[in-house]
N, C-alpha and C positions, 0 to 999 in steps of 0.2 A: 430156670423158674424156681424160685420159693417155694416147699412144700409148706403153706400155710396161705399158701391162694384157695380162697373159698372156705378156709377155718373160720371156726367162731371163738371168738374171746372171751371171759371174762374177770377184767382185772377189780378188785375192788381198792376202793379206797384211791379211786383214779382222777378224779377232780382235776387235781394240778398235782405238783412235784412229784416224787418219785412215780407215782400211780401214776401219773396223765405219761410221762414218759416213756414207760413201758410200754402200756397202748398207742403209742405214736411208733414206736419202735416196730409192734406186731403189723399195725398197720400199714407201714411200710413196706413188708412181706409179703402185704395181701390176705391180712385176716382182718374179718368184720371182729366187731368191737362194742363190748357191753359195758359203757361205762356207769361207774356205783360211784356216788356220793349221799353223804350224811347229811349236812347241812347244808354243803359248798354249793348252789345250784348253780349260781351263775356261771362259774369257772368249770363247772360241769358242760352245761351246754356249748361255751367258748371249746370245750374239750372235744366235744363231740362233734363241733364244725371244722377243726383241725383235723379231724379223723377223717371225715368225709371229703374233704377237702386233698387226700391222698389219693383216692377213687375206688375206695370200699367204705362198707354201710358201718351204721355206728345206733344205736340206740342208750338213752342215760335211765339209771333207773337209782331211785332213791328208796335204800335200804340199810339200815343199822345192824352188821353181820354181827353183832355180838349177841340177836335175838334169832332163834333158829327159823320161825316162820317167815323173818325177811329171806332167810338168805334161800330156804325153799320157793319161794317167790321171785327173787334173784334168779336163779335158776331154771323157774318156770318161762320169766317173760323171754329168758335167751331160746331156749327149745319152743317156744311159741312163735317166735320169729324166725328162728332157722331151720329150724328140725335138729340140730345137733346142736355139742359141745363139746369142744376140740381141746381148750387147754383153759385154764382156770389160775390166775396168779392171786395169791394172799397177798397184798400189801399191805392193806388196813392195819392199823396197829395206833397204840399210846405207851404214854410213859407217865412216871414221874420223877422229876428231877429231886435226888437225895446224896446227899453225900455217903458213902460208902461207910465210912466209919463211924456216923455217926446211927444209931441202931433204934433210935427215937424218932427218926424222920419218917419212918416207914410204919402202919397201922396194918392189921390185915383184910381191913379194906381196901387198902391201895394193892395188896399183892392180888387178891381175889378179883378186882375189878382189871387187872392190867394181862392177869393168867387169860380172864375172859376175853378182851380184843386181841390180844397177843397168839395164844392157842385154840382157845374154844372156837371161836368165828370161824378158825381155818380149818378147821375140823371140821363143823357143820358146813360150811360152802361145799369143803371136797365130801360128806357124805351128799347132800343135796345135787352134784354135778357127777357123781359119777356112775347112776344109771343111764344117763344121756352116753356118758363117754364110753360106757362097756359094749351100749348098744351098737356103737360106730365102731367097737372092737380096738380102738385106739383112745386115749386118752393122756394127756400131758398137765401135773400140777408143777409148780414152781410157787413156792415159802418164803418169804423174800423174812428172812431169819434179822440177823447180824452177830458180828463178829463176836460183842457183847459177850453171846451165847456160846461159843469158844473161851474165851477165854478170862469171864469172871470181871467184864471194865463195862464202862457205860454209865449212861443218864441213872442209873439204881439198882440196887441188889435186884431189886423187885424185877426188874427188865432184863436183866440179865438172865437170873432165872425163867424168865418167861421165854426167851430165846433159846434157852434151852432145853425147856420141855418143847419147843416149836422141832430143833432138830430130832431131837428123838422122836418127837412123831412122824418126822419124815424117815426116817429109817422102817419104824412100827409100818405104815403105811406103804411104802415103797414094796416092802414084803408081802404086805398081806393082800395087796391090789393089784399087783402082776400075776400072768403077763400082762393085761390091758393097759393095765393105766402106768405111767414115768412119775415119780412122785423124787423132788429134788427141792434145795434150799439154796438161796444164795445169802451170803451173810457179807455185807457189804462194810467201810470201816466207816468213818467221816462219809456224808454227802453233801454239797454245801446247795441245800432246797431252799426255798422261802421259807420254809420253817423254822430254820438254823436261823436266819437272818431274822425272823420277825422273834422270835423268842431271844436273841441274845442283841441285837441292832448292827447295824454298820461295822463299828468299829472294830466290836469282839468279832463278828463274824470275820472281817479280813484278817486278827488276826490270829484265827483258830483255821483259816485257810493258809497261812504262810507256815504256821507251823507242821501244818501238814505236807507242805511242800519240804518243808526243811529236816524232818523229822523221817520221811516217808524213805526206802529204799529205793522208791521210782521218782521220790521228787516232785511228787505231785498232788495234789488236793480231788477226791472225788467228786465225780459229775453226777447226776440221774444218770443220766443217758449213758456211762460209762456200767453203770447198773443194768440197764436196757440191755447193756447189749448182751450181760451174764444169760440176764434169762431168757433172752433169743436162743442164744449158745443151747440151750433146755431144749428148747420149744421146736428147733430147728433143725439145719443141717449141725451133725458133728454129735446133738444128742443121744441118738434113738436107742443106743448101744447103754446108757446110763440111766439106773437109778438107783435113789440112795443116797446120793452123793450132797456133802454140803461143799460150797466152791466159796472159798472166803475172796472177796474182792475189795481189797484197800490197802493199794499200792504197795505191799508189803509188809505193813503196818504189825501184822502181827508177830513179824522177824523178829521186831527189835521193839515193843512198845513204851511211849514215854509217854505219861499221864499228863495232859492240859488242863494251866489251870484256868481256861477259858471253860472250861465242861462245865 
């Protein structure tokens, strides 16, 4: 049996892609499920009848984690509904797309605004969730970071940076909240979401997937679900013994990396 039978979730920014598949992953375990969307409703609810549809409970709540009384709120409606909270994933997150060299594309509004859904959010969710999780004497976060924030590549300086004030708060945190609480990052490389696909179309999208296959030490192009299952690894059997830890997952990617110029 699952030790996440009869846990509570709460992933944000779970709508669809990466987010909705984590919580399909948890749920599959046997943990109820708080799904958070921003705007996304519809694909939220769609999210939540998948969830239920495994045969554990699910409630949606719409919340903007970048303002702290949502995410105290967030928070609330899950310990209203269950009496606890178990594990808590940051996925929410933005970007914006800059070219690295070019040192004009970027305002400090865009870094201040991206610091905010990037770090800030994840900080208030995990202070908001973790008097529920001290009380249960147990408590699991999981950062859903990226690689970005290793090693200085990505959609923007601005993002990158923000990935890695994201890791070093999971260090900061993993210290300062045990024993109770597992405070961990996954930093994932490429994932090929509806996101990828609706912000670059078809074509680029296949082929910034081939080059990831082709480019990659495993030869392969990132799933969600391949993500999912990272932060199970966290949440689950294999974790309990870890925190602290950032687990970079993108097929190797970071061995050997070669810059696309589909990005």
């Amino acid at each position: 049996m699952s030790n996440l039978q009869g846990k509570v979730a709460i992933v944000t920014g779970s709508a669809m892609g990466l987010g909705a598949s984590v919580a399909l992953k948890l749920a599959e375990r046997g943990a109820n499920i708080v799904i958070n969307y921003s705007k996304s409703e519809k694909e939220a609810a769609e999210t939540v009848a998948a969830v239920k549809a495994l045969g554990v409970d699910a409630i949606m709540v719409q919340a903007d984690v970048s303002e702290d009384a949502d995410c105290r709120r967030l928070a609330e409606a899950a310990y209203e509904k269950w009496s606890r909270i178990d594990i808590l994933v940051n996925n929410a997150g933005s970007t914006k797309f800059a070219d690295h060299a070019n040192l004009d594309a970027l305002q400090a509004d865009d870094f201040l605004w991206i610091y905010k859904i990037n770090v800030v959010s994840a900080y208030q969710m995990i202070r908001a969730c973790a008097p529920a999780m001290k009380e249960a004497g147990k408590g699991k976060v999981v950062n859903i970071s990226s690689v970005a924030g290793v090693m200085g590549i990505g959609s923007s300086v601005a993002y990158a940076a923000s990935k890695g004030a994201l890791n070093t708060m999971t260090l900061s945190l993993a210290r300062s909240l045990a024993p109770e609480i597992r405070v961990n990052a996954v930093c994932p490389g490429f994932i090929g979401t509806r996101w990828f696909l609706d912000r670059f179309g078809a074509d680029k999208f296949a082929a910034i997937q081939k080059g990831q296959e082709q480019s990659t030490p495993l030869g392969r192009a990132g799933t969600p679900e391949d993500i999912a299952e990272s932060v199970v690894f966290f949440c689950d059997e294999g974790g309990e013994h870890i925190t602290g830890e950032t687990l970079i997952t993108d097929a190797g990617m970071h061995l050997g990396y070669a810059p696309l110029t589909a990005r």
